[in-house]
OpenMM code with the backbone's topology and positions (N, CA, C; nanometers):
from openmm import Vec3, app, unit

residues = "UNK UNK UNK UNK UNK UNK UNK UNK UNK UNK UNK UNK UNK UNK UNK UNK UNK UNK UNK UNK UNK UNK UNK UNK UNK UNK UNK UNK UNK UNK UNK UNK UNK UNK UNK UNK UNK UNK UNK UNK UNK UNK UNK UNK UNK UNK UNK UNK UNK UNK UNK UNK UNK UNK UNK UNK UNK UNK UNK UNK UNK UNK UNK UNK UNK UNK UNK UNK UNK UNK UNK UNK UNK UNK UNK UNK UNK UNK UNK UNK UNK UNK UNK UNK UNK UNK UNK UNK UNK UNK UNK UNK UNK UNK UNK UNK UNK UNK".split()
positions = [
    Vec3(10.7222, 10.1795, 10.4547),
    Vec3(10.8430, 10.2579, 10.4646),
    Vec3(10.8632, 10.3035, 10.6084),
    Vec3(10.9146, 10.2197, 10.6544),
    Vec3(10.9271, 10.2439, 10.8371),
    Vec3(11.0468, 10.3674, 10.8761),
    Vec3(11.1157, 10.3949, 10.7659),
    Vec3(11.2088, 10.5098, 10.7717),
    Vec3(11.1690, 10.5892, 10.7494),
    Vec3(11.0580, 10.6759, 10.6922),
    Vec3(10.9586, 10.7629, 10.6759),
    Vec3(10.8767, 10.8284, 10.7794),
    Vec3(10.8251, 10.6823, 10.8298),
    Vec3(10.7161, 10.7018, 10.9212),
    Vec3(10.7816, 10.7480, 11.0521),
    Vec3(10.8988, 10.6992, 11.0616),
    Vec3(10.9944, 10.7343, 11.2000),
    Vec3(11.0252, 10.8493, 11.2271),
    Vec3(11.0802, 10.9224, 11.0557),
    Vec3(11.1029, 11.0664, 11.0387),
    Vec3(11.0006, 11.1576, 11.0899),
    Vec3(10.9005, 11.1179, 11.0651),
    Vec3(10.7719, 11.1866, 11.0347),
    Vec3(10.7729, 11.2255, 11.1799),
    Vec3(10.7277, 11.0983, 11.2634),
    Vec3(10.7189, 11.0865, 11.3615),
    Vec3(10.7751, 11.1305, 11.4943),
    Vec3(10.9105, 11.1607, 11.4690),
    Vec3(11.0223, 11.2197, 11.4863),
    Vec3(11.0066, 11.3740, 11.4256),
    Vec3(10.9411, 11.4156, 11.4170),
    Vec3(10.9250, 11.5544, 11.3625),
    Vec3(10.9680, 11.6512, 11.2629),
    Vec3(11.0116, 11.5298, 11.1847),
    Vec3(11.1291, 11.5915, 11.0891),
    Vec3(11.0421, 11.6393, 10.9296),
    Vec3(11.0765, 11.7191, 10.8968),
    Vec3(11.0251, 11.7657, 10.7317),
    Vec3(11.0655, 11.6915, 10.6669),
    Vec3(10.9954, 11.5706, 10.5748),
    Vec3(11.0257, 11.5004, 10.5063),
    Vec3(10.9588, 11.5358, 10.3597),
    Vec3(11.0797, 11.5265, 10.2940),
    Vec3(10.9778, 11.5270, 10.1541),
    Vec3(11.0503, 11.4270, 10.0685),
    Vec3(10.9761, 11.3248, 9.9439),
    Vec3(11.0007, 11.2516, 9.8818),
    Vec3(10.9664, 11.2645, 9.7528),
    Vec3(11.0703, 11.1742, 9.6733),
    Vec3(11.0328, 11.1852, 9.5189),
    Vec3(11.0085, 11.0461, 9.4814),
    Vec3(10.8814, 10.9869, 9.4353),
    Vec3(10.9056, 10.8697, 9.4112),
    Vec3(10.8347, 10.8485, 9.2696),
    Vec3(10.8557, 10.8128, 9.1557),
    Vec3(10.8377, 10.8157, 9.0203),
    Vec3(10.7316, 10.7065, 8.9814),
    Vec3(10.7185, 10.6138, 9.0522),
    Vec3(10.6360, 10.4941, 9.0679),
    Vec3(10.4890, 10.6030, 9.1375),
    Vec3(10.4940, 10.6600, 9.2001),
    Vec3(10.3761, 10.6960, 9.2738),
    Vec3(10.2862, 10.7546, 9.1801),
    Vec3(10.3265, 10.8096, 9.0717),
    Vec3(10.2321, 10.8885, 9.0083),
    Vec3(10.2143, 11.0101, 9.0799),
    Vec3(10.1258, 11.0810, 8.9936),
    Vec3(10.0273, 11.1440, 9.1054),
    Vec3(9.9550, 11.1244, 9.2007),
    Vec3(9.9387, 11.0199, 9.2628),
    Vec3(9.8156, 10.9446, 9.3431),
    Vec3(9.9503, 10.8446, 9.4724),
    Vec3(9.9894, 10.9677, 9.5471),
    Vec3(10.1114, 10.9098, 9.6764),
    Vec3(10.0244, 10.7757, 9.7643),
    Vec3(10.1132, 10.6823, 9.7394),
    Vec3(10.1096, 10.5132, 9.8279),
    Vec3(10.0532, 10.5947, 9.9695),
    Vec3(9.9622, 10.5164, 10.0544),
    Vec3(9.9565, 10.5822, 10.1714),
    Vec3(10.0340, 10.6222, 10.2560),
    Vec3(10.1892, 10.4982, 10.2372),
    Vec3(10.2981, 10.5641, 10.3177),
    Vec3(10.3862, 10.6711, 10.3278),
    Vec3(10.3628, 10.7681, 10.2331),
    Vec3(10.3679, 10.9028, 10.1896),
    Vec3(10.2573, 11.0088, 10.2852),
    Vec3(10.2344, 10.9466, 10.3354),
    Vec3(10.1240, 11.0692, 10.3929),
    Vec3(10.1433, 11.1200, 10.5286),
    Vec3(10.1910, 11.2719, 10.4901),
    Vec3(10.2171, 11.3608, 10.6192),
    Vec3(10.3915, 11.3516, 10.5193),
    Vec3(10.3897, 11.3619, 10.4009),
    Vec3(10.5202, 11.4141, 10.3257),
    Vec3(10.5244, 11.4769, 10.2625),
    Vec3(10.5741, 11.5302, 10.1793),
    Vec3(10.5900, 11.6658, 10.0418),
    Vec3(10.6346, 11.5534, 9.9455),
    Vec3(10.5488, 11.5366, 9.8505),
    Vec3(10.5793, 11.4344, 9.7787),
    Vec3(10.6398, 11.5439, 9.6319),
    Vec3(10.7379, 11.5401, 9.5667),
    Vec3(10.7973, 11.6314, 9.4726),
    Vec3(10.7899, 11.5506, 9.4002),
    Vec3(10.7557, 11.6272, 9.2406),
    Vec3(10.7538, 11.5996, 9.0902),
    Vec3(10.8944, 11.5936, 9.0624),
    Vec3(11.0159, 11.6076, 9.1461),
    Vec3(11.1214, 11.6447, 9.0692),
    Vec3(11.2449, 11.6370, 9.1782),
    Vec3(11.3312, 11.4807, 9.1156),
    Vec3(11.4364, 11.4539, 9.1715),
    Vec3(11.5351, 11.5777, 9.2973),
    Vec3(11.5806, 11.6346, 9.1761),
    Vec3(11.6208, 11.7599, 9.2448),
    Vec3(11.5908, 11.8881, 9.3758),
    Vec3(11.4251, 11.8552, 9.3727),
    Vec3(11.3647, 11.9205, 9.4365),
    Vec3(11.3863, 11.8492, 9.6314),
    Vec3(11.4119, 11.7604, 9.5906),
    Vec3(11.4082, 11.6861, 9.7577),
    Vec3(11.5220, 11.7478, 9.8182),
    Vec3(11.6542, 11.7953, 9.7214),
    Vec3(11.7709, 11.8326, 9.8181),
    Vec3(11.7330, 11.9804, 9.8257),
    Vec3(11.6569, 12.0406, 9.8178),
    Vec3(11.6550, 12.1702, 9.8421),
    Vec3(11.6542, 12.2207, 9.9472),
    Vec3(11.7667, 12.2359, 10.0162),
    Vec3(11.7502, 12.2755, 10.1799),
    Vec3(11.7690, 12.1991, 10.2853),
    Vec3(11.7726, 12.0740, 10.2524),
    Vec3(11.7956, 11.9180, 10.2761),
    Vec3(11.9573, 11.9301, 10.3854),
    Vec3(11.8941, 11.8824, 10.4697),
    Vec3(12.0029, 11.8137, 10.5978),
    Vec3(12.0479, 11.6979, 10.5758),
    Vec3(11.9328, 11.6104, 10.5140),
    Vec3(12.0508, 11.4449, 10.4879),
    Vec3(11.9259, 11.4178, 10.3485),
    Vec3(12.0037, 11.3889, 10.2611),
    Vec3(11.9531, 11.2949, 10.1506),
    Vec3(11.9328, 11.1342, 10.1891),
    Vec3(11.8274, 11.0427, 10.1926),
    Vec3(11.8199, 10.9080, 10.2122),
    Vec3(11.7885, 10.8542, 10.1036),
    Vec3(11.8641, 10.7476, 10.0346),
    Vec3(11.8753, 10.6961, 9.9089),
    Vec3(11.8066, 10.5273, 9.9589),
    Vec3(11.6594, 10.5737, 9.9388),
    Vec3(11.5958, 10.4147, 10.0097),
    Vec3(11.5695, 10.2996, 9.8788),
    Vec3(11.5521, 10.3389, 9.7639),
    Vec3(11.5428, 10.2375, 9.6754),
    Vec3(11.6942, 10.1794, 9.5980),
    Vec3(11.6457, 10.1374, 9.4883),
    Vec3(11.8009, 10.0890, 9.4167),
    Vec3(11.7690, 10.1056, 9.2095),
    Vec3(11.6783, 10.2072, 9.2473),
    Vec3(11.6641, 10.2684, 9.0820),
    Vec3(11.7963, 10.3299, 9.0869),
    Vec3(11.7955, 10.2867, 8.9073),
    Vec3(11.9109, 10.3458, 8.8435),
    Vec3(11.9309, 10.4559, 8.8481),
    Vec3(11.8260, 10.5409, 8.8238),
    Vec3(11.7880, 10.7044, 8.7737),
    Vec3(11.8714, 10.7698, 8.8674),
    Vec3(11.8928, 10.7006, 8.9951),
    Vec3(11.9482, 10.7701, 9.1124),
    Vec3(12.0884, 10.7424, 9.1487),
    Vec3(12.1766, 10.7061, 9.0766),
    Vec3(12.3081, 10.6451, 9.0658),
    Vec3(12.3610, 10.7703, 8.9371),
    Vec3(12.2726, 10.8605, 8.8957),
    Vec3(12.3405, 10.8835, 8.7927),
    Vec3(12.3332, 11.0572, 8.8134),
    Vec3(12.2454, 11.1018, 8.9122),
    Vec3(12.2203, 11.2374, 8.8956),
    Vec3(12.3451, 11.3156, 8.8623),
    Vec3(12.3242, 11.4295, 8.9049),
    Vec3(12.4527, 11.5483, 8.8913),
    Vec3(12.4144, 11.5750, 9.0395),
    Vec3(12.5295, 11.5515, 9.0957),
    Vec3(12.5187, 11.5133, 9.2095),
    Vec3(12.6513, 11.6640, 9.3036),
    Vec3(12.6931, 11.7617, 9.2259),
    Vec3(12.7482, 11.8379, 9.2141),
    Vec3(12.5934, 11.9539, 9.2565),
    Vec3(12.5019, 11.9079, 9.2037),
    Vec3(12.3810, 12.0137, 9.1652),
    Vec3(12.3190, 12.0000, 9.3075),
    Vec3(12.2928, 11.8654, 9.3653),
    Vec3(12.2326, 11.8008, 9.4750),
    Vec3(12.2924, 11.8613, 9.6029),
    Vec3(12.4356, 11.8459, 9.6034),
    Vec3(12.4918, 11.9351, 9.6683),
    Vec3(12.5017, 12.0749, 9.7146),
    Vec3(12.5198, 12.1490, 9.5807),
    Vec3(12.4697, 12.2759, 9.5908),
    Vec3(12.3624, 12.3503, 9.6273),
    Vec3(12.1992, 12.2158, 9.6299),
    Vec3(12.0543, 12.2886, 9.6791),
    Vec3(12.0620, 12.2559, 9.8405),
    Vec3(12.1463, 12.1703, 9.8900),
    Vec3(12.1203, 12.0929, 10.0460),
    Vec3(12.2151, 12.2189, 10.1268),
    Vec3(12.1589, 12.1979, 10.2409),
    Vec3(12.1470, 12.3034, 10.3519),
    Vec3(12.3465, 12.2195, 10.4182),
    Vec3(12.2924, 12.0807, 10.4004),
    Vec3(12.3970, 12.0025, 10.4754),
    Vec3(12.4196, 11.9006, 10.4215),
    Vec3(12.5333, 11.9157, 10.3391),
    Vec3(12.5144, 11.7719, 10.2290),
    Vec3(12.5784, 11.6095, 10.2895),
    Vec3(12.4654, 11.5548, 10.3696),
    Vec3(12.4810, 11.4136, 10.3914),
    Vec3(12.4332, 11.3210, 10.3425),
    Vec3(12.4336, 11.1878, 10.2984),
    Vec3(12.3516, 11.1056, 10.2493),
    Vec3(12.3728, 11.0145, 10.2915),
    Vec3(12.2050, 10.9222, 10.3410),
    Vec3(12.2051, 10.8137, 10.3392),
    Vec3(12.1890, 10.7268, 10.2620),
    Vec3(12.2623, 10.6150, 10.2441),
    Vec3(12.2668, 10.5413, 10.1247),
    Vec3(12.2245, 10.3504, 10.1541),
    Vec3(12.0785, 10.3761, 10.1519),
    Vec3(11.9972, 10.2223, 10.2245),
    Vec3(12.0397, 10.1070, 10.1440),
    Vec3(12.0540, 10.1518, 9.9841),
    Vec3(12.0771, 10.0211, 9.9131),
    Vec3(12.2314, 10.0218, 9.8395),
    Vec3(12.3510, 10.1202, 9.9136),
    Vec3(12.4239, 10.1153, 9.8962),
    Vec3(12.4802, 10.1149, 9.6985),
    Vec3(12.4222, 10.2156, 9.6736),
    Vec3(12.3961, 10.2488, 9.5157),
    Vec3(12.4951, 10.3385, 9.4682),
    Vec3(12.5294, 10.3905, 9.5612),
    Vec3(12.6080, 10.5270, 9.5076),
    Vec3(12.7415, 10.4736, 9.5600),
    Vec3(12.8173, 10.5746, 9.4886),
    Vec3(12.9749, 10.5690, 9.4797),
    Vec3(13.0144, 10.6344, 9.5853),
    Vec3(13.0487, 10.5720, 9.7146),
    Vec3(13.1091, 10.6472, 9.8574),
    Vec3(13.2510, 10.7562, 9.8152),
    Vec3(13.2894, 10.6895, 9.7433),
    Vec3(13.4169, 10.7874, 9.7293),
    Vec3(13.4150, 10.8731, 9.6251),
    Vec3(13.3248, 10.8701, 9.5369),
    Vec3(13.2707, 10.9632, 9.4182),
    Vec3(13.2814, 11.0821, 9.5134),
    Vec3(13.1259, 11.0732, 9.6299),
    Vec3(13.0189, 11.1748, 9.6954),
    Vec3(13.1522, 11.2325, 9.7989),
    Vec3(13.2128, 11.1638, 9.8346),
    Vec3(13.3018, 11.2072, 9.9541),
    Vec3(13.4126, 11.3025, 9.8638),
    Vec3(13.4533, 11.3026, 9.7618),
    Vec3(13.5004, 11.3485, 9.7039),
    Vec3(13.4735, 11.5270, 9.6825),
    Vec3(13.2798, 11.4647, 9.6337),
    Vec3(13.2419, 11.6127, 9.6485),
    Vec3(13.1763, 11.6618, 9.7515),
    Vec3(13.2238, 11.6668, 9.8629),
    Vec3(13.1957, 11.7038, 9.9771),
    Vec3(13.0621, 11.6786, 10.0798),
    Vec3(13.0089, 11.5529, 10.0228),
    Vec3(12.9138, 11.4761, 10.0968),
    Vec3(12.9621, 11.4211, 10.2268),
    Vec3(12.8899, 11.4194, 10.3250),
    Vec3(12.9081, 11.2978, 10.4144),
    Vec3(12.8290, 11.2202, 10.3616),
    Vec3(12.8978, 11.0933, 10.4077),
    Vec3(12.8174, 10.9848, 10.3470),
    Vec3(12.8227, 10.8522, 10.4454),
    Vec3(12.7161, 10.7474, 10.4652),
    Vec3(12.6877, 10.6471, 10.5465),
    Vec3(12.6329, 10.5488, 10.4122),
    Vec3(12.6924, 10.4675, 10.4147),
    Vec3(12.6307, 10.3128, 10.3231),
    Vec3(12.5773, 10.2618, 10.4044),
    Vec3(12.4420, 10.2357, 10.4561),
    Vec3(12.4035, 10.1266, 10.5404),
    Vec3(12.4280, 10.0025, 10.4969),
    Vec3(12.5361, 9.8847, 10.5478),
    Vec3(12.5738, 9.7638, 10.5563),
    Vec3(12.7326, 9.7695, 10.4594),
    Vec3(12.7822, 9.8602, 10.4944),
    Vec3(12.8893, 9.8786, 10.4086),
    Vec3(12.9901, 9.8575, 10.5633),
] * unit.nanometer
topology = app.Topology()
chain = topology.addChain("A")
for resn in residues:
    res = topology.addResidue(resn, chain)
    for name in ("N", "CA", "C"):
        topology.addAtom(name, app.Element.getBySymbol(name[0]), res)
């Protein structure tokens, strides 16, 4: 996850939710806040990055996501989400390859 490691690296507070990881975070998680709970990543959150292309994440309440983020932007890597849905509710939003 070279977008991670950049963040990281870059000094930025990263925290991730990834449902595949289990309890037991992939090494490329390390030096992250790995959260039990979707919701929990926008909490305070400057940009949301939408790096996979699970369903689970096309469907949130995304009204709610909004309301926990400090600055509601999102990046959108696999171009999953509805640009004009999020823009609607007051996201910025970037589709990478859109």
């Amino acid at each position: 996850m070279h977008i991670l490691r950049k963040a990281l690296n870059e000094g930025a507070t990263v925290r991730v939710y990834d449902p595949a990881a289990g309890e037991y975070a992939p090494e490329y998680l390390a030096g992250a806040q790995v959260c039990s709970d979707p919701y929990e990543v926008a909490d305070g959150a400057d940009v949301l990055a939408v790096l996979t292309e699970w369903d689970e994440f096309r469907w949130k309440d995304f009204d709610r996501v909004r309301a926990a983020m400090r600055n509601p932007h999102i990046v959108d890597a696999r171009n999953l989400l509805d640009p004009a849905a999020l823009r609607r509710r007051g996201f910025g939003y970037v589709g990478i390859g859109r």
